[in-house]
KEKE-3310 file (N, C-alpha, C; in steps of 0.2 Angstrom, whole numbers, plus 5000, padded with zeros to 4 digits):
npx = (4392:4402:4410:4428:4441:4452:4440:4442:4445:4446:4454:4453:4457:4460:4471:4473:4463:4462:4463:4473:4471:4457:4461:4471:4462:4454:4465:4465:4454:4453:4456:4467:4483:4488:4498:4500:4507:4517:4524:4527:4538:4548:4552:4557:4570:4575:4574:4581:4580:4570:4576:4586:4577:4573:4582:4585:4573:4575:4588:4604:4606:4597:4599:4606:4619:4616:4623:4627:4629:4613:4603:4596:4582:4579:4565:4558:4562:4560:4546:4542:4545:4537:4525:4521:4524:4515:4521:4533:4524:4516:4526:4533:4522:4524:4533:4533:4520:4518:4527:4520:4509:4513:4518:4507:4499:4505:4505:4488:4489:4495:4487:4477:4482:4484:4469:4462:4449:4447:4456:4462:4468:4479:4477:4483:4480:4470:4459:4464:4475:4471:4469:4461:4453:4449:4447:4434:4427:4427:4433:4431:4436:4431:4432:4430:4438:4443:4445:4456:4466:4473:4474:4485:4495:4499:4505:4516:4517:4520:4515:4501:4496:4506:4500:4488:4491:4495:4482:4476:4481:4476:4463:4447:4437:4424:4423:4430:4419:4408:4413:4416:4411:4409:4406:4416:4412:4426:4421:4422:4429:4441:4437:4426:4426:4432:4422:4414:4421:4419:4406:4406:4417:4408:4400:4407:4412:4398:4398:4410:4404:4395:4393:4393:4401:4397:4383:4382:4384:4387:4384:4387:4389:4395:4391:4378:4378:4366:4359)
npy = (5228:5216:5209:5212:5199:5189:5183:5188:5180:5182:5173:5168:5164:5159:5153:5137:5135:5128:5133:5133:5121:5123:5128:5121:5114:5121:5124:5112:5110:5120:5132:5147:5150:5162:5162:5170:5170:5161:5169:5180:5175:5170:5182:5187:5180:5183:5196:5211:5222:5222:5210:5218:5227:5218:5215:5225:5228:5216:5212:5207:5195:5186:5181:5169:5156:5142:5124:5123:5138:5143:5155:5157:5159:5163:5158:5155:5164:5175:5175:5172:5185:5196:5190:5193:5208:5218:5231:5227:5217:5228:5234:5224:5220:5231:5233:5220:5217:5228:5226:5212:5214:5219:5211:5202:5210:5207:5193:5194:5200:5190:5180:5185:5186:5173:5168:5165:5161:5160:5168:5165:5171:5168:5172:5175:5185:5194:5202:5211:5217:5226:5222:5215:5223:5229:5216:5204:5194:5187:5175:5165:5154:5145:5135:5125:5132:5121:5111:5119:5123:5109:5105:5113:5110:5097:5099:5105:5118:5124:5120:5116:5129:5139:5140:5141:5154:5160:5161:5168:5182:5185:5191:5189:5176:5177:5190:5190:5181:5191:5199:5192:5187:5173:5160:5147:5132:5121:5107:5092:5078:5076:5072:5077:5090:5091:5091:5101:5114:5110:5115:5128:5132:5129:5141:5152:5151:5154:5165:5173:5173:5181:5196:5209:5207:5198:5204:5206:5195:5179:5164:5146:5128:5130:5144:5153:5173:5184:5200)
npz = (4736:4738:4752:4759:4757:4766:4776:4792:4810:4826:4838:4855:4873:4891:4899:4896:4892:4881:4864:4857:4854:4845:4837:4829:4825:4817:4809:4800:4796:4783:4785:4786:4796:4810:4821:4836:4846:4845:4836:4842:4852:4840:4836:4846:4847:4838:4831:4830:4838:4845:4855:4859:4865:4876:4885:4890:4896:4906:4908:4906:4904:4903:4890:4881:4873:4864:4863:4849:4846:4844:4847:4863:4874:4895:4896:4909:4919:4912:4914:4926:4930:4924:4930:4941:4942:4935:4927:4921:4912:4906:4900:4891:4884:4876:4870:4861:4855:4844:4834:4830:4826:4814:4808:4807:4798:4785:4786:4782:4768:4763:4764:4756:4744:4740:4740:4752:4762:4775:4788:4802:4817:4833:4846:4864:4873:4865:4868:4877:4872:4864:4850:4845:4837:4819:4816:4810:4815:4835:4844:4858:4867:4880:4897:4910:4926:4935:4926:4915:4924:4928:4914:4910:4919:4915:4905:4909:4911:4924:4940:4951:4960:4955:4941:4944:4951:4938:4931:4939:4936:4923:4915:4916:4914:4912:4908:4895:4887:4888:4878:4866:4850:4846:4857:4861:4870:4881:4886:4886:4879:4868:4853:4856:4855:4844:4835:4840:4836:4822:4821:4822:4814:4803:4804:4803:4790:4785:4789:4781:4767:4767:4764:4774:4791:4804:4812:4832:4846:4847:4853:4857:4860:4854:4856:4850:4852:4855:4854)
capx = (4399:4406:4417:4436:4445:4449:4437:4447:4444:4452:4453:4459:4454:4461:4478:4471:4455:4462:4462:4478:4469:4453:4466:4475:4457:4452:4467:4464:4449:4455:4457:4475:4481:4490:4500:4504:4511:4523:4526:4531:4545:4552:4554:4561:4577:4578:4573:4587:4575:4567:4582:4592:4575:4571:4588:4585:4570:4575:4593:4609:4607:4591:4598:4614:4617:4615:4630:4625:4627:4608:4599:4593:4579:4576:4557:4554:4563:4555:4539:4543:4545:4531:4517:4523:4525:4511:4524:4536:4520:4514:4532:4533:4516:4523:4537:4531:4514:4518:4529:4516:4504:4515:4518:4499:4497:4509:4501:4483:4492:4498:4482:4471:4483:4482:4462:4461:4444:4446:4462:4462:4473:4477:4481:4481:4478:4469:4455:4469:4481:4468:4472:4456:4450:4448:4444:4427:4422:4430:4430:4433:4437:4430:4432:4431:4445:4450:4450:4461:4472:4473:4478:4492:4500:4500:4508:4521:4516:4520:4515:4495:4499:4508:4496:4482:4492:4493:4477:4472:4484:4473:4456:4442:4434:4417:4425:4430:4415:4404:4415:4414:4405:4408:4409:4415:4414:4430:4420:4423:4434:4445:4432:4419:4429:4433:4414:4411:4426:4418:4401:4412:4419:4402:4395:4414:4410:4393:4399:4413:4401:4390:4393:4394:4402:4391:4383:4381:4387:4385:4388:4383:4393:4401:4383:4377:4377:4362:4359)
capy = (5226:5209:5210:5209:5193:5183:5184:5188:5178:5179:5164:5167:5162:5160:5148:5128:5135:5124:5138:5129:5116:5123:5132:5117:5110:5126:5124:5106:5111:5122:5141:5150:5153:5166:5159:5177:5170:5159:5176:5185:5169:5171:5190:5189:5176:5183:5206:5214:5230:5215:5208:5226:5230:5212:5215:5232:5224:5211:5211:5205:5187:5183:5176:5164:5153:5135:5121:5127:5144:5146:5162:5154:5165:5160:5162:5154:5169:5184:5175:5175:5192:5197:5189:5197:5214:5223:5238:5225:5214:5230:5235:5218:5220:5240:5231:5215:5218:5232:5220:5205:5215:5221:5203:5199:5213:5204:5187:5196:5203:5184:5176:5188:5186:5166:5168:5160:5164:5163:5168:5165:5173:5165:5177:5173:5194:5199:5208:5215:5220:5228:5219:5212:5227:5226:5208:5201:5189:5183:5169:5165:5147:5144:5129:5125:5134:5115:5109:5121:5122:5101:5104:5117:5108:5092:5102:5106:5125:5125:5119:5119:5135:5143:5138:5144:5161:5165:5163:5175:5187:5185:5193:5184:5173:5180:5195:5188:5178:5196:5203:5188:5187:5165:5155:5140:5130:5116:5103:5086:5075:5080:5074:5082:5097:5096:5092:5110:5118:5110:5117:5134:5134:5130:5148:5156:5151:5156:5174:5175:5173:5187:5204:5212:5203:5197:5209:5206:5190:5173:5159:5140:5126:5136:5145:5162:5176:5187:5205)
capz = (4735:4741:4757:4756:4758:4769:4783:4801:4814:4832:4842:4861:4878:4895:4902:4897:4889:4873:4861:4853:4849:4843:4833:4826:4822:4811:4802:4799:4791:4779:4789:4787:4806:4813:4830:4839:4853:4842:4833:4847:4852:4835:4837:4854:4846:4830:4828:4834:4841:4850:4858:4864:4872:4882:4886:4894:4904:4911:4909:4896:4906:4902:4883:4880:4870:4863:4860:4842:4844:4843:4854:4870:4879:4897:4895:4915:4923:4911:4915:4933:4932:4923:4932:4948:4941:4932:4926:4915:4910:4901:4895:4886:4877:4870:4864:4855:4851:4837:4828:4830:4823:4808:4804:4804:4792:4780:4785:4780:4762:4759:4763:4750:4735:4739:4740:4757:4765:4782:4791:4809:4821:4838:4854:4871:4877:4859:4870:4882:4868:4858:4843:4840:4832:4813:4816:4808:4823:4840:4846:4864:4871:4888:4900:4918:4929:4937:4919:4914:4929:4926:4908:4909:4923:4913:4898:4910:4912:4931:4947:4954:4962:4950:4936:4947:4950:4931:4926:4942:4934:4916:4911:4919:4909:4912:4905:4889:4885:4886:4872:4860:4844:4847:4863:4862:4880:4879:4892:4885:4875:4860:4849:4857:4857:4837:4833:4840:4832:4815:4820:4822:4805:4798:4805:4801:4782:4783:4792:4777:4764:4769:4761:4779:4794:4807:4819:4838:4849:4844:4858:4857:4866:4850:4856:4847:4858:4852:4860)
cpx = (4401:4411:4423:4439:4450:4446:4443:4444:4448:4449:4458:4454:4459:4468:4474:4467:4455:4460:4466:4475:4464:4457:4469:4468:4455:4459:4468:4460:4450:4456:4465:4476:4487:4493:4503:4510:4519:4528:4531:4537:4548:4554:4558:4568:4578:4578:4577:4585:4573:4572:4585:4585:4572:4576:4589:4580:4571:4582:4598:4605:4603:4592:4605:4612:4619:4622:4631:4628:4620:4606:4595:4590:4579:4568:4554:4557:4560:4546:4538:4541:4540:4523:4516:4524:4523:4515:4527:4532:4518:4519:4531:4531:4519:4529:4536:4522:4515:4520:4525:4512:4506:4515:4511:4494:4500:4506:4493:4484:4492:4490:4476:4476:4482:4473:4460:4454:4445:4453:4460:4469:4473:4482:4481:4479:4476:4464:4461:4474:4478:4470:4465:4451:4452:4449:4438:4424:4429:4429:4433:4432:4437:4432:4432:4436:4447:4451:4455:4468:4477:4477:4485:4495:4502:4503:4515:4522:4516:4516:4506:4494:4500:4506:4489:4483:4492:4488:4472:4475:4480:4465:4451:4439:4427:4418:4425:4424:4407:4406:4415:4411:4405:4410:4410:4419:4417:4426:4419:4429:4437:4440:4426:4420:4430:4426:4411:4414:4423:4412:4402:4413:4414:4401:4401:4411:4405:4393:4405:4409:4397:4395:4397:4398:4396:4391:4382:4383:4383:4389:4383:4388:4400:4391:4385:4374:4371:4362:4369)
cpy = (5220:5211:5207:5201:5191:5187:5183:5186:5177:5174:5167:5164:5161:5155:5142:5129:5130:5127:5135:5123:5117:5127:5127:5113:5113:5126:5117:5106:5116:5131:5141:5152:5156:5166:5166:5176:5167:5164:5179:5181:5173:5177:5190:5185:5180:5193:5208:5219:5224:5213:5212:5227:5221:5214:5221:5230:5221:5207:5206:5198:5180:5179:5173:5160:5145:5131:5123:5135:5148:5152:5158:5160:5162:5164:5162:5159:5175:5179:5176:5182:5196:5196:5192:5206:5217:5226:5234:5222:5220:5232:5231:5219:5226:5236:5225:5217:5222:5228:5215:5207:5217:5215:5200:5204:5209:5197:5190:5197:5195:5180:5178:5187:5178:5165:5166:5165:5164:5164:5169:5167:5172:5170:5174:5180:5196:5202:5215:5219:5225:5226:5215:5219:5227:5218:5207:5197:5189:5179:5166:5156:5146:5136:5129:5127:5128:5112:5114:5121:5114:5102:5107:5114:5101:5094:5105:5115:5127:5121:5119:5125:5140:5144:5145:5153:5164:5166:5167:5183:5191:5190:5187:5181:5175:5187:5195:5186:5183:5199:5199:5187:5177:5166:5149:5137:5121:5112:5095:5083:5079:5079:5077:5090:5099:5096:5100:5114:5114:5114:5125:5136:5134:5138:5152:5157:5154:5166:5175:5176:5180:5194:5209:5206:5203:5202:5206:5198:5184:5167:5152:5135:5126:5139:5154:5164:5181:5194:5210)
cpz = (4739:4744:4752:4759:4761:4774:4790:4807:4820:4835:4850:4866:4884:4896:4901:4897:4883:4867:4855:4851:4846:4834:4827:4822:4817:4806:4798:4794:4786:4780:4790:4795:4806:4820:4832:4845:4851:4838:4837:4848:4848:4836:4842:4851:4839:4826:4833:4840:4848:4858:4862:4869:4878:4886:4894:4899:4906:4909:4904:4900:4904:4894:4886:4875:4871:4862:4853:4840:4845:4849:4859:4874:4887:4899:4905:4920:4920:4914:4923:4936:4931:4925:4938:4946:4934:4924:4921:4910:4904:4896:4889:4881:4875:4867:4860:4852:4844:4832:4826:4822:4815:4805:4803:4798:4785:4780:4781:4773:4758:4758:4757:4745:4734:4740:4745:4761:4770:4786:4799:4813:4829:4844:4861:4875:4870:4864:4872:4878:4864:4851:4841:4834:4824:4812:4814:4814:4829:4841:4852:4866:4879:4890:4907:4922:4932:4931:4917:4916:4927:4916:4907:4915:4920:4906:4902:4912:4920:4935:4948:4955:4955:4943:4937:4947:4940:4930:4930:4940:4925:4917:4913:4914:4908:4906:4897:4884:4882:4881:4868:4855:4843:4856:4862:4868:4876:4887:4891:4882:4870:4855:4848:4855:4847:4834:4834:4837:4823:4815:4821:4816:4801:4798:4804:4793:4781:4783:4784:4769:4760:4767:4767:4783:4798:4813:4827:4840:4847:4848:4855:4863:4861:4851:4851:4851:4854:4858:4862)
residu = (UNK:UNK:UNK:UNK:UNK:UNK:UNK:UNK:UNK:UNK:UNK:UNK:UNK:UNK:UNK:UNK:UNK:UNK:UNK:UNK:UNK:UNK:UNK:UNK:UNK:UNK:UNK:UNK:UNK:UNK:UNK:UNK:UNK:UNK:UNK:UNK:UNK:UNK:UNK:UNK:UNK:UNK:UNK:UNK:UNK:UNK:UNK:UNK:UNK:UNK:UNK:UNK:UNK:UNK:UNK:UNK:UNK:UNK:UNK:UNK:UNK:UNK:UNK:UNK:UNK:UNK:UNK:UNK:UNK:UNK:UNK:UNK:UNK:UNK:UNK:UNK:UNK:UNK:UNK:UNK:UNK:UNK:UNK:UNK:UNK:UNK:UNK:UNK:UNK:UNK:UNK:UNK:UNK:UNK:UNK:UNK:UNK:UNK:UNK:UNK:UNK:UNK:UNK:UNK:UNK:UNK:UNK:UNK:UNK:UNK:UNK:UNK:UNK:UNK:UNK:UNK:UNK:UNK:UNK:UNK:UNK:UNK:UNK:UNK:UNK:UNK:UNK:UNK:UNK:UNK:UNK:UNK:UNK:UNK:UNK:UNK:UNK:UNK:UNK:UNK:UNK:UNK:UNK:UNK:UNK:UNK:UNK:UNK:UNK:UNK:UNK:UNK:UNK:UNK:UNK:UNK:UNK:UNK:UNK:UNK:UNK:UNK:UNK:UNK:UNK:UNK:UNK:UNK:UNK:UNK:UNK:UNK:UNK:UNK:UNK:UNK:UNK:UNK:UNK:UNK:UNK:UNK:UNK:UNK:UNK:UNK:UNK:UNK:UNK:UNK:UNK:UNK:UNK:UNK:UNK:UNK:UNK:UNK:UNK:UNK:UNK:UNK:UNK:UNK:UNK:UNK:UNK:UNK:UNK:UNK:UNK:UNK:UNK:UNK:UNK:UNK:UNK:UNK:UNK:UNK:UNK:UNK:UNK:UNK:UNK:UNK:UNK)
# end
């Protein structure tokens, strides 16, 4: 029997592993993509459930609004609080994750009646959230911690420091890398970086093809993890 359609692919990786861009590149080449983290945003300004409970952690003050009217989150005070404290970190995820995930079932519905063979979905916690399960592969974006550090600071995501501290509060990356079915290591330019993400898609398309998905880890510099 020929598998179902689209093949699922997660895509994450650490704080300035470049996961977003490996992301932007597979959808360049023709992979439907799944932004979770853009997901959850949207959720948090716009599902009412959403809204009353952010509200309930971490207080009315935390919204206001725009000269527009629009819903204004301040994201640098919940993140403040979050990285400092476990107990709301995990709140958070019980309240947005369910809905994330109910929206990636409806993006999976839309992608099989449009035919699209590979559907990618982009997390930044899919190990941690459990939500990689009924996935077809993973695919983990690694990179140097001073590259990294170096990149989210020049995107504006905080401080040396404060950079540094998120991503000791994250999922090691050794961690992630042992549960992967891809690794791809971001260690050079952008074009270096989409030549691996092309060489990525080949082995995606080759895994969507296949009857089964593919068994056991599969690394290169997108290495295949064997074993």
């Amino acid at each position: 029997m020929k598998r179902r359609s689209p093949f699922l692919a997660g895509v994450t990786g650490g704080l300035g592993s470049g996961k977003s861009m490996v992301c932007r590149f597979l959808a360049e080449m023709g992979c439907a993509l799944f932004e979770s983290d853009r997901v959850a945003k949207e959720l948090q300004l716009h599902d009412p459930e959403v809204i009353d409970g952010m509200r309930a952690l971490f207080g009315a003050e935390v919204y206001s609004r725009d000269a527009a009217g629009g819903m204004v989150l301040n994201r640098k005070k919940i993140a403040a609080t979050v990285f400092s404290s476990p107990e709301k970190l995990q709140a958070l995820n019980r309240l947005i994750h369910p809905k994330v995930y109910a929206e990636f079932c409806k993006a999976v519905d839309d992608a099989e009646k449009q035919g699209i063979k590979i559907l990618v979905r982009e997390a930044a916690i899919l190990f941690e959230s459990g939500t990689n399960e009924g996935l077809d592969a993973v695919v983990v974006v690694a990179a140097d911690e001073q590259d990294r550090i170096k990149r989210a600071v020049q995107k504006g995501m905080g401080s040396y420091e404060e950079v540094k501290q998120r991503i000791a509060t994250q999922w090691p990356q050794e961690k992630l890398i042992a549960m992967a079915d891809y690794v791809l290591f971001n260690k050079g330019s952008l074009d270096e970086l989409k030549k691996e993400t092309e060489a990525l898609y080949g082995k995606l398309l080759a895994a969507a093809a296949c009857d089964k998905p593919p068994v056991g880890r599969h690394i290169t510099s997108v290495r295949h993890c064997s074993g």
